[in-house]
C-alpha positions as CSV (number, residue, x, y, z in Angstrom):
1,X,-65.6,-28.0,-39.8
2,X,-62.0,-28.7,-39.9
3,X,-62.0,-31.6,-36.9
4,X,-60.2,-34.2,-38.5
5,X,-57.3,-31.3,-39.1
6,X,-57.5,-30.2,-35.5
7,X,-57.2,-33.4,-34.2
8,X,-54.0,-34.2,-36.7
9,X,-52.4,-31.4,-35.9
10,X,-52.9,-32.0,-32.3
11,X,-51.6,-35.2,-32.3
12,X,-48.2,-34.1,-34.2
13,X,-47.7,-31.5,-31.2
14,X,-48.2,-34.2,-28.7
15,X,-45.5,-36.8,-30.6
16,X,-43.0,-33.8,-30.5
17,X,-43.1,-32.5,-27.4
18,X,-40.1,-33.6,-25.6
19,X,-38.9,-37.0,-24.6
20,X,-41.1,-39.3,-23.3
21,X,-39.6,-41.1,-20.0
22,X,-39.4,-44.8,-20.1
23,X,-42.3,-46.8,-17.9
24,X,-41.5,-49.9,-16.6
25,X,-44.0,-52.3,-16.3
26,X,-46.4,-51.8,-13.9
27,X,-45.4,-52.5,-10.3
28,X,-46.3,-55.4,-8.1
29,X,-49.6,-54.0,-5.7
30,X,-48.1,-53.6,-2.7
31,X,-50.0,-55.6,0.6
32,X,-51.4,-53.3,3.3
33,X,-48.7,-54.4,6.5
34,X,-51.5,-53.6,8.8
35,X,-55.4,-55.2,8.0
36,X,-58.0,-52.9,7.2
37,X,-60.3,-52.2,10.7
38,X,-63.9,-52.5,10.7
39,X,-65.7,-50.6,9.4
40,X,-67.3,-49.1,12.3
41,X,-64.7,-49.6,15.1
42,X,-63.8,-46.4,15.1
43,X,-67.3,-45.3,16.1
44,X,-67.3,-46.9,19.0
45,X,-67.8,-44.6,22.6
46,X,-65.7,-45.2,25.7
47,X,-68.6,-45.2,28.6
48,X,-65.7,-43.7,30.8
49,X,-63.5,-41.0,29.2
50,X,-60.8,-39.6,31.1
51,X,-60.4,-35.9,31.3
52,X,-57.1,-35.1,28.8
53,X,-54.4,-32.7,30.3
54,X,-53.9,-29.5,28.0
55,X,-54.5,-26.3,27.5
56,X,-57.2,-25.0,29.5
57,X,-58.1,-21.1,28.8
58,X,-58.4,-18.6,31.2
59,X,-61.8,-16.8,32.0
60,X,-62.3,-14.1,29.9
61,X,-62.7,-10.5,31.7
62,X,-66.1,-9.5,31.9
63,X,-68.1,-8.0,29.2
64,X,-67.7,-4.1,29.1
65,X,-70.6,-2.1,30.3
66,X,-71.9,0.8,28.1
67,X,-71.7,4.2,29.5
68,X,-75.2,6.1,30.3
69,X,-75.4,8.3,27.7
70,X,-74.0,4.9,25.0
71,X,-76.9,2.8,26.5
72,X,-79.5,5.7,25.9
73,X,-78.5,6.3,22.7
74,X,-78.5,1.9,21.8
75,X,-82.1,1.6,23.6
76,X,-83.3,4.3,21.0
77,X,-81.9,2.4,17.8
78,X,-83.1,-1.0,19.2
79,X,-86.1,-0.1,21.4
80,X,-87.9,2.7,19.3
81,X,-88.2,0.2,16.3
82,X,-89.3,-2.6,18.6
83,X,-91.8,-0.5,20.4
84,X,-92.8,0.5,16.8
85,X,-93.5,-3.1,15.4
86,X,-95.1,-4.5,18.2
87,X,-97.8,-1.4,18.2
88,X,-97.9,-2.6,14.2
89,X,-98.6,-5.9,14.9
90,X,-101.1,-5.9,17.6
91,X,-103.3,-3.0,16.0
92,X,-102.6,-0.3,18.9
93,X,-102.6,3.1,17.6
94,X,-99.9,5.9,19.1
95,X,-101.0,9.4,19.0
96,X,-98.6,11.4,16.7
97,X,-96.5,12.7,19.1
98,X,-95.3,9.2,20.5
99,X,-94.8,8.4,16.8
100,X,-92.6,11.2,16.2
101,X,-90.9,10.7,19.4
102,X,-90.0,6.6,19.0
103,X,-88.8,7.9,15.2
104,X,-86.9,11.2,16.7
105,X,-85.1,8.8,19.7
106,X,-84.2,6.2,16.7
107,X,-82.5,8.7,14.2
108,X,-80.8,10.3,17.3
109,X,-79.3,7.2,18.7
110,X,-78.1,6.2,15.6
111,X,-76.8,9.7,14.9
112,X,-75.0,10.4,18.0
113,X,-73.4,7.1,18.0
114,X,-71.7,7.9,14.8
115,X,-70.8,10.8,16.0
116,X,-68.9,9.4,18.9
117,X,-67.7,6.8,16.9
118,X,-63.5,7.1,17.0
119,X,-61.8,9.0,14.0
120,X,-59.1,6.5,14.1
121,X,-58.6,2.8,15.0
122,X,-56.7,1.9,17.8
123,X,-53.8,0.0,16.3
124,X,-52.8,1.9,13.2
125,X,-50.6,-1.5,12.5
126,X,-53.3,-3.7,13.3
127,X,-54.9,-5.8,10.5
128,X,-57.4,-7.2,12.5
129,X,-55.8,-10.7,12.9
130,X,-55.1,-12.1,16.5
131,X,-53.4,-15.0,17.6
C-alpha cells in the first residue's frame, strides 16, 4: 500500500490550490439582545382562545352519486368478494351456482367499468396539480 504517497500527494494539491483568503482572528461572541425564554413557555395553553379572522373555505358541493347501472357494476366488485369471504370465514357452504354467480357479478363489474372508463382525460393540459 502506497498511503504515505497518497497522503503526500494530497497534501501538495491542497497547498496549491489557489490563494488562501486571510482570517482574522476570531470574532468577539456576540450577546443575544433579547434573553433566552423558558424553556417551556411556549407550551403554555390560553384557557380562552379567540376565534382568528381568515380564510374560511366554502362547503364543498356534494359528493356525486353513481349512476344505476355504475353502482351495479361497484356492488359486484366490492360485494361479491365480501359475500365470498364472509361464507369462507364462518364455514357456510354456497351451492355452485351462487359461487359462480358472486365470481361472474365480480369479473363483470370490474370488466364493464373498464369498459366505460373514458378514452381520454378531461383536461389534455392538465397535470394533475390544483391550486
Amino acid at each position: 500500500m502506497q498511503r504515505g504517497n497518497d497522503d503526500e500527494v494530497w497534501r501538495g494539491i491542497v497547498e496549491n490550490y489557489g490563494e488562501r483568503p486571510q482570517l482574522d482572528d476570531a470574532p468577539a461572541p456576540v450577546e443575544p439582545a433579547e434573553p433566552e425564554p423558558e424553556p417551556f413557555a411556549a407550551y403554555v395553553v390560553d384557557p380562552d382562545p379567540e376565534p382568528e379572522e381568515g380564510f374560511v373555505p366554502p362547503t364543498p358541493p356534494p359528493l356525486p352519486r353513481p349512476t344505476r347501472d355504475r353502482f351495479v357494476a361497484w356492488a359486484g366488485v366490492f360485494g361479491s368478494p365480501a359475500i365470498l369471504l364472509l361464507c369462507l370465514l364462518f364455514g357456510v357452504s354456497l351451492p355452485g351456482i351462487v359461487s359462480y354467480l358472486l365470481v361472474s357479478g365480480f369479473v363483470g363489474g370490474f370488466v364493464y367499468l373498464v369498459w366505460r372508463m373514458p378514452r381520454e382525460p378531461r383536461d389534455p393540459w392538465d397535470d394533475g396539480a390544483r391550486v
